[in-house]
N, C-alpha and C positions, 0 to 999 in steps of 0.2 A: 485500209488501215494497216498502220505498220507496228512493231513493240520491238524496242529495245531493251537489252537486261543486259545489267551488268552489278556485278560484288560493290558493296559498298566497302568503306572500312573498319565496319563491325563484323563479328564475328556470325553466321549464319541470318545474313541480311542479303537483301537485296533490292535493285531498282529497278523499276519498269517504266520506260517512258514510251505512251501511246500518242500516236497522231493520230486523228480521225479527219477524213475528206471533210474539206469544206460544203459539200454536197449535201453529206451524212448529217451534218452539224443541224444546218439550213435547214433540212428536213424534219429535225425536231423541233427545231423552232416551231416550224406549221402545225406539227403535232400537239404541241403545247399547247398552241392559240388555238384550236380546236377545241379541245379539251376544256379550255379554261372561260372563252368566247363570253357563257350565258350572264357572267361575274360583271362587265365591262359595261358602266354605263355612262355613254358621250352624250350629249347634245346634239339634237338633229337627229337620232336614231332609237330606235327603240331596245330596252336593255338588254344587252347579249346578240344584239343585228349588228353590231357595228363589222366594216369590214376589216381585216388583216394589217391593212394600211392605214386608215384613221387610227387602228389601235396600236400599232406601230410610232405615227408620228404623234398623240397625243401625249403616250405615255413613256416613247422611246423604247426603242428595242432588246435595251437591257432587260427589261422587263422578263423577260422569258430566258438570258442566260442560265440561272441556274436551274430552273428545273427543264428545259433544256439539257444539262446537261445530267442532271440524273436520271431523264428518260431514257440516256444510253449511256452512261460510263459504268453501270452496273454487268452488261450482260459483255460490254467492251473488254472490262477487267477479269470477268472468269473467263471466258474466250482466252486472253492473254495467259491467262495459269496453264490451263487445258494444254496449248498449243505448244508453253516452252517446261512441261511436265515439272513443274515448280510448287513443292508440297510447303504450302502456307501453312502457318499455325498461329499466325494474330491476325488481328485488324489490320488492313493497309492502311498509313499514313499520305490524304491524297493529299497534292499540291496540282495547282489549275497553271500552266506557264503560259498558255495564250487562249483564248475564247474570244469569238466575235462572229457576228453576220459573216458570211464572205469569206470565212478562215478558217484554215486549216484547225481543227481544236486540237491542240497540245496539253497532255497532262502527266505526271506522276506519280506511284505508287509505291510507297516503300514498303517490304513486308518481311517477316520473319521467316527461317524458312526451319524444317526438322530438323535437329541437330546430330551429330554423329556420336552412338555412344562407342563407348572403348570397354568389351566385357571384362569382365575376370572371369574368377574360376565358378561356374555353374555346372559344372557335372563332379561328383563328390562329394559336395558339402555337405556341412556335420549340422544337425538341427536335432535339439531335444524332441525324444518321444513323449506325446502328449495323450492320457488316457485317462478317462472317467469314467469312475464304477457308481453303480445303481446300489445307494444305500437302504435297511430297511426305513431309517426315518424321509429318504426322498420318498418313499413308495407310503407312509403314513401321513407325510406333508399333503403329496396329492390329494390322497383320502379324504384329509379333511378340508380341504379345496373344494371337492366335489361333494360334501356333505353341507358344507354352508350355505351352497348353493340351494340346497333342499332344507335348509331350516325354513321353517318357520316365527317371523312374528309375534312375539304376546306382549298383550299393555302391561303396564308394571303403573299402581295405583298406589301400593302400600308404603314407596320409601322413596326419597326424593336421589336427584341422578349423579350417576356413579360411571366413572370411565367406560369408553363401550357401548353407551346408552344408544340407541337410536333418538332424538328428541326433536319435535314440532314446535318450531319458534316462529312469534312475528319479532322482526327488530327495525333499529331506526339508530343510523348511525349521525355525530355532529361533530364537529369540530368549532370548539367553541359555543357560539350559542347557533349556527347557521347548520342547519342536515345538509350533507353532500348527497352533490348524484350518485345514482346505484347503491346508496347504502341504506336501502328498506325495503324489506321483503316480507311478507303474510305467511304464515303456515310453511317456514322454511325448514324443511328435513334436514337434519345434522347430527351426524355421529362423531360422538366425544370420545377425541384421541385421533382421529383420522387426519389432524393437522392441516384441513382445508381452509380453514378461518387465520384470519390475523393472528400474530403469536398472541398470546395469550387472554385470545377470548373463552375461545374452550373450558381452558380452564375453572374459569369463574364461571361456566355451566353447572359445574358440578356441585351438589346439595340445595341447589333449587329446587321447589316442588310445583303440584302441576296448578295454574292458574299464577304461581307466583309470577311477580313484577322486579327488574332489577337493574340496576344501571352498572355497565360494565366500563372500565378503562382499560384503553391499550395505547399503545403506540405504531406505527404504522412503520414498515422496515424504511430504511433509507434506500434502497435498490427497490421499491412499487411500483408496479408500472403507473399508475399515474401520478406525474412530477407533483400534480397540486396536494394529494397527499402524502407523499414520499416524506418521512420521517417526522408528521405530524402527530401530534396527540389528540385520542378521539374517545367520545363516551357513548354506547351504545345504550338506549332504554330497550330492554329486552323482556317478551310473556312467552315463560310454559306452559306451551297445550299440553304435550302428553308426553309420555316416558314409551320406547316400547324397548324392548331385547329379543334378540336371536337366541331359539329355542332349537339347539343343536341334535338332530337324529341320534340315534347309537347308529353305532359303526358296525353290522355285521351282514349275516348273508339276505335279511328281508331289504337291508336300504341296494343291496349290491341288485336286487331285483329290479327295486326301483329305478336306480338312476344307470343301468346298461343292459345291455342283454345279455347279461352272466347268472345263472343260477347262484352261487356263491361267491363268499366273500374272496374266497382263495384264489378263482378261476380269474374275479377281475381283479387283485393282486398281480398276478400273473400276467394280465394282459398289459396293466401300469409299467411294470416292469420292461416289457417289451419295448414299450414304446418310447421307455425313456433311453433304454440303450441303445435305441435306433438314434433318437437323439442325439445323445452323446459321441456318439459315433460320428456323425454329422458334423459336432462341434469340433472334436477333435482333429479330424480331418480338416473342416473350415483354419482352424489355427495352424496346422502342420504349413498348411500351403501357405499362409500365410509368414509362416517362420521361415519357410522355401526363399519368398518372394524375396521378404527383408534383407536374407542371407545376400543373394545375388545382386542386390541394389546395391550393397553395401562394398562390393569388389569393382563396381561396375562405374566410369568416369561417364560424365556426362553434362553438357553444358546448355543448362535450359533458359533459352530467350525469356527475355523479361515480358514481352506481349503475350506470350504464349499459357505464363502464369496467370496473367492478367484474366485472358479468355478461360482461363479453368474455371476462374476462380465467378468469371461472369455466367456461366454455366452452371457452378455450386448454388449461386445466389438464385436465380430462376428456378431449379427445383426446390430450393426451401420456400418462395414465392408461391409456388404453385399450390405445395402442400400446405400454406398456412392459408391461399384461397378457399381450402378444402372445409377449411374450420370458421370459415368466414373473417377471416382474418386477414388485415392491408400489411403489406410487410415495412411500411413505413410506422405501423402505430407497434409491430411487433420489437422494432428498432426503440422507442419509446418506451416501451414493456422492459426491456432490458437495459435500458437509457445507454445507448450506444450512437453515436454517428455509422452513417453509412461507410466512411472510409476505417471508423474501427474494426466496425465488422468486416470488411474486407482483408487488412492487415490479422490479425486474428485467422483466416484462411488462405492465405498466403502460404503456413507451412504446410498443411494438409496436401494445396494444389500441387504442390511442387515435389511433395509424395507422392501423388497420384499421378503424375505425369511419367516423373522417372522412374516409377513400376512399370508402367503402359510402353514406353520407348523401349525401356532392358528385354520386355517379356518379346517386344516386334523383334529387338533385336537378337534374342538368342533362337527364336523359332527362323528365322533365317540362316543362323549358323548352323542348326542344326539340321536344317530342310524339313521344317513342319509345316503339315501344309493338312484344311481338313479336305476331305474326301469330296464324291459328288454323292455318293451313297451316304454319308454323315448330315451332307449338307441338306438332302431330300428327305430324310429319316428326321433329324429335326421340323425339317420346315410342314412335313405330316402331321408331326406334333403338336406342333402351334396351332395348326389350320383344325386337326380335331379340337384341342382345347379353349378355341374361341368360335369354336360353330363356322367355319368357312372353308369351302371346298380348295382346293390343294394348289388347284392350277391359280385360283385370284392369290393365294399367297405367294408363288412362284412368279407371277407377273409384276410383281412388287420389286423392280431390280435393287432399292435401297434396305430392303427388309432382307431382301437373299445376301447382300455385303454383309448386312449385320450379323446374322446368321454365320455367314463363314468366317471374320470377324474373331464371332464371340467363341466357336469348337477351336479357331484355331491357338486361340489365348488360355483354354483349358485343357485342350492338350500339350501346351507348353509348361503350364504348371504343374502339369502329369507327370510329363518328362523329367522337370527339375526334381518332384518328390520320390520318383523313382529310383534316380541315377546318386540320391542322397543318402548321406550316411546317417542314421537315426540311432540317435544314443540311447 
């Protein structure tokens, strides 16, 4: 196998053209027809016996060109990376210039390659100081956070319902004279005010009493996820079972007993407090770096391949995929939910990607200028880390040579950030 590279006439592009032995080629052929054999049913043979050559002159040999050639142009073209130390960041655009029996296979590969950034000034820069104090109404808010959690329930019989309410409804939604899907439920719990229902169903909850019967109108937003209701007018027949309300604790040292293992009110005060200033601390610091990052992007030239957005941005879409698998949820019905085409959604993260890239390059590239690099002892102290907090002994974490990249990777991008908020001037 041979690879030639050479510059295209775009800017951080390049081509790669591979030849593979005719041998090589030939050989996958076989491989294919192997693999593939049991599928092949001729006359005169029994399904998947036929031999190589009846399945050859029946169906002709093209037959197996291309997956043929995707049994090897794959391990072909990172070989070829590998070999001419050429750092891709898209997809390759393949073209096939010869394939056949008996021949040399000729193919190639266009691909994007990293681009060069050009710094500015990253040691100095001016970034507001950013600080949050622990109010006493933050430290009352929590309070009653963690009081509600300990109300209790009481039915409310004597007066019909009022914003707040907790309330047991069966309902049964129509549009026109026909009930749509999903829109009737038994004994549905719903609190009035909590804005989980259609605008202004809620509403017309309230001064209903219990056992009464009622027909509600609403309208359906025009952005719903489902098109067939999306800005339809609807009348719900709605019955009140029950009214109930949250019967709110007092607030002093018997519920502090209750709900932590503080003796008093004051102690877990104190502990609230703590923990929120640890927080904020966190946050602040999370934004500083943050302010850091922007600062230096912002001085920083750099000219990011349009594939290379592309692949962020097909990267962004897979973890949102994944997480709305979580929720049982197809990312084509959530695309529906928000009535979006898929290339809107794309375009829409287009600017993100393209932030997020040229953060990523500036941070590679100034931790090179500045010779940061993490340790073997940073890189082992983490990876301890990991290997206690997911239950697994040290050396299987260590044997993982793409987990140990990531790992040095990830110290060496936050001690870059380190550096920058260090060497920065904070107003």
């Amino acid at each position: 196998m041979s690879v030639k590279v050479e510059k295209t006439e775009n800017n951080n592009e390049v081509k790669l053209e591979f030849t593979v032995e005719a041998a090589k080629f030939d050989e996958a052929i076989k491989t294919v027809y192997n693999k593939n054999a049991k599928y092949f049913n001729i006359p005169g043979f029994r399904k998947g016996k036929a031999p190589y050559q009846m399945v050859e002159k029946t169906y002709g040999v093209e037959i197996f060109y291309e997956d043929a050639f995707n049994e090897i142009a794959g391990e072909i073209y990172e070989n070829g990376i590998k070999e001419n130390n050429i750092d891709v960041v898209s997809n390759p655009k393949i073209d096939i210039v010869q394939i056949g029996k008996g021949q040399d296979l000729i193919f190639t590969a266009v691909v994007e390659t990293k681009p060069e950034v050009k710094l500015g000034k990253y040691k100095g820069i001016e970034i507001e100081k950013v600080e949050y104090n622990v109010s006493d109404e933050d430290i009352e808010h929590e309070l009653g956070h963690m009081a509600e959690k300990n109300a209790r329930l009481v039915s409310i019989e004597d007066r019909p319902v009022e914003s707040g309410d907790i309330t047991v409804i069966d309902f049964e939604g129509f549009v026109g004279d026909k009930a749509f899907e999903g829109g009737k439920a038994e004994n549905h719990e719903l609190t009035i005010g909590s804005n989980t229902f259609i605008p202004g169903f809620e509403d017309q909850i309230i001064g209903m009493k219990i056992d009464e019967e009622r027909e509600i109108n609403v309208k359906f937003p025009e952005q719903y996820f489902s098109a067939e209701l999306a800005g339809k007018d609807a009348m719900f027949k709605v019955k009140l079972h029950e009214i109930k309300r949250k019967e709110m604790p007092e607030i002093n040292d018997e519920l502090a007993k209750d709900i932590s293992e503080f003796d008093t009110l004051a102690e877990l005060k104190n502990s609230i407090k703590e923990k929120q200033e640890k927080s904020n601390e966190m946050k602040a610091k999370y934004e500083i770096e943050e302010n850091a990052i922007k600062a230096v992007c912002e001085t920083a030239k750099v000219e990011i391949p349009a594939g290379m957005v592309e692949l962020e941005i097909d990267n962004m879409q897979k973890d949102i995929e994944q997480r709305l698998s979580y929720q049982g949820m197809r990312f084509d019905d959530y695309l529906k939910m928000i009535n979006k085409t898929t290339e809107e959604f794309r375009s829409e993260y287009k600017e993100q990607a393209e932030r997020q890239i040229k953060s990523r390059l500036v941070l590679e590239a100034i931790a090179v200028d500045a010779k940061l690099e993490a340790t073997d002892e940073e890189i082992t102290s983490k990876i301890k880390e990991m290997a206690e907090s997911y239950g697994k002994n040290v050396d299987e974490v260590k044997d993982n040579p793409h987990l140990v990249e990531y790992v040095k990777n990830n110290l060496k991008t936050e001690k870059t950030i380190q550096y920058i908020v260090d060497n920065a001037k904070i107003k």
